[in-house]
N, C-alpha and C positions, 0 to 999 in steps of 0.2 A: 825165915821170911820165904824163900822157896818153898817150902812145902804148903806152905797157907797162898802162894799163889798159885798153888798146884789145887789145891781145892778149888780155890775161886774160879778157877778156869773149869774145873769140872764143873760144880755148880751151874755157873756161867752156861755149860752146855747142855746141863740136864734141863735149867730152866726155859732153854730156847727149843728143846726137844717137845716141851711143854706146852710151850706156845704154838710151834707147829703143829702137835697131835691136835691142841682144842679149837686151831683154825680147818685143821682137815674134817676135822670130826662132830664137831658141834653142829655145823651146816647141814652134815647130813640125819644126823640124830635128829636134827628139830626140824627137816622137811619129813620123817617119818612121822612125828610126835604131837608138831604144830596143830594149835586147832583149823588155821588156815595159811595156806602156802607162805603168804607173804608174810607170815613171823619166823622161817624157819631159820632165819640169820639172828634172832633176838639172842639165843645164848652168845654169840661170836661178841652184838653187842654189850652185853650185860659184862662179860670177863674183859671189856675195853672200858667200860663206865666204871667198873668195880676199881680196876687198875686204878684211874683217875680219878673216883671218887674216897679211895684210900693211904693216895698220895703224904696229906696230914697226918694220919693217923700211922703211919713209918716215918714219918719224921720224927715224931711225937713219940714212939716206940722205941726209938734209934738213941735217941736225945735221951733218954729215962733208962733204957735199958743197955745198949752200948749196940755196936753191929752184930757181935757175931748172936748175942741174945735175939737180935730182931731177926736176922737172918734165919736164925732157928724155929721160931716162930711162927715165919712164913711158910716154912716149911712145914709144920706141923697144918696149918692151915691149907696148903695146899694136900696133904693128904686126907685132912677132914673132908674138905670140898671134892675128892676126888670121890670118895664113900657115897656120898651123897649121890654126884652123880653117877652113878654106879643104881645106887638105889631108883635115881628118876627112871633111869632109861629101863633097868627091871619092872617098875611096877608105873612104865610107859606115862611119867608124870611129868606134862613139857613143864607147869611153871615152876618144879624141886630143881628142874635143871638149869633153866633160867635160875632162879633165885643162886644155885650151886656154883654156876659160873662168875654170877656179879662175888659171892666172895672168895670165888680163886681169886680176884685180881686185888685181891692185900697180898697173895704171893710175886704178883706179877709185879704191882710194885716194888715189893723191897728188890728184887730180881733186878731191878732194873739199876740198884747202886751195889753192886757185885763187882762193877770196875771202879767205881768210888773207892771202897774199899782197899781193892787193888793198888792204890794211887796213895792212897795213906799210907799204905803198909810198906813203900819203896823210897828207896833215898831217893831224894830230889831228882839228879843225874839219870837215876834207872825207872824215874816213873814212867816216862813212855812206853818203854817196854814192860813195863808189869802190866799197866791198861790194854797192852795188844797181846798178851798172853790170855789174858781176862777173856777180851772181847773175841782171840783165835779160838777158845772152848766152843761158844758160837756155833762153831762148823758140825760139831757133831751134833746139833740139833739139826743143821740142812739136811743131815744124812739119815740118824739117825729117828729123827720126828716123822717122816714118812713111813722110812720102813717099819717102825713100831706100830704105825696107825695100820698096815696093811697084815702083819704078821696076826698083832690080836685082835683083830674087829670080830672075830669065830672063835674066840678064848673062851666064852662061856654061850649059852645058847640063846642068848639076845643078843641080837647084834652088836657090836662097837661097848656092853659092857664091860670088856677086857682092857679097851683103850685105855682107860682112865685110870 
């Protein structure tokens, strides 16, 4: 059981790292990219609509497939989606990056029952603290989501292509 909240918690952290890079970084990719200023926040929405518009469909995934299947899933998704936008911001295509962000957010949701999970996996007694183990991973997306956004925005010679 420890060692699987010891993931989750990692997890947990890497997906909030995730979140943070594509709130630092999306905004500014899509005031480059945008055909006009005022869509340059459209990716940040598109990976908050995706999130919530894929909410069913990890239920539905979760339910059929069990967590750790859907969790991995999400994760393969999120690096699909990550390719992609990689590819927008290469060949300066704002709506591959819009459309790429709407399906990050099938990772964003399952990401987000990471302490669900947590919470099953712990005896009664010790569920609270398996959820703030869960949810403490967290912190190294505070930390570690910025400074990743500033380290590779110059990883490859488009800007912020490294990010992703």
């Amino acid at each position: 059981m420890r060692r699987n909240l010891i993931l989750l918690a990692l997890c947990q952290g890497l997906f909030l790292t995730n979140n943070v890079l594509f709130l630092a970084v999306n905004g500014l990719v899509g005031l480059t990219m945008a055909p006009m200023g005022w869509l340059a926040t459209l990716p940040i929405m598109a990976y908050v609509v995706g999130g919530a518009a894929s909410t069913g469909l990890v239920a539905k995934t979760q339910r059929q497939l069990g967590r750790k299947r859907s969790f991995e899933l999400g994760i393969w998704v999120a690096i699909g989606s990550a390719v992609l936008c990689v590819m927008a911001v290469w060949f300066r295509q704002f709506w591959l990056l819009v459309l790429a962000t709407f399906v990050a957010g099938f990772y964003q949701a399952n990401g987000q029952l990471y302490r669900f999970a947590a919470a099953e996996l712990a005896s009664p007694e010790l569920r609270d603290k398996a959820v703030s183990w869960v949810l403490a991973g967290g912190l190294l997306g505070a930390v570690a989501g910025p400074n990743l956004a500033s380290y590779t925005k110059d990883l490859f010679e488009i800007d912020f292509a490294g990010s992703y």
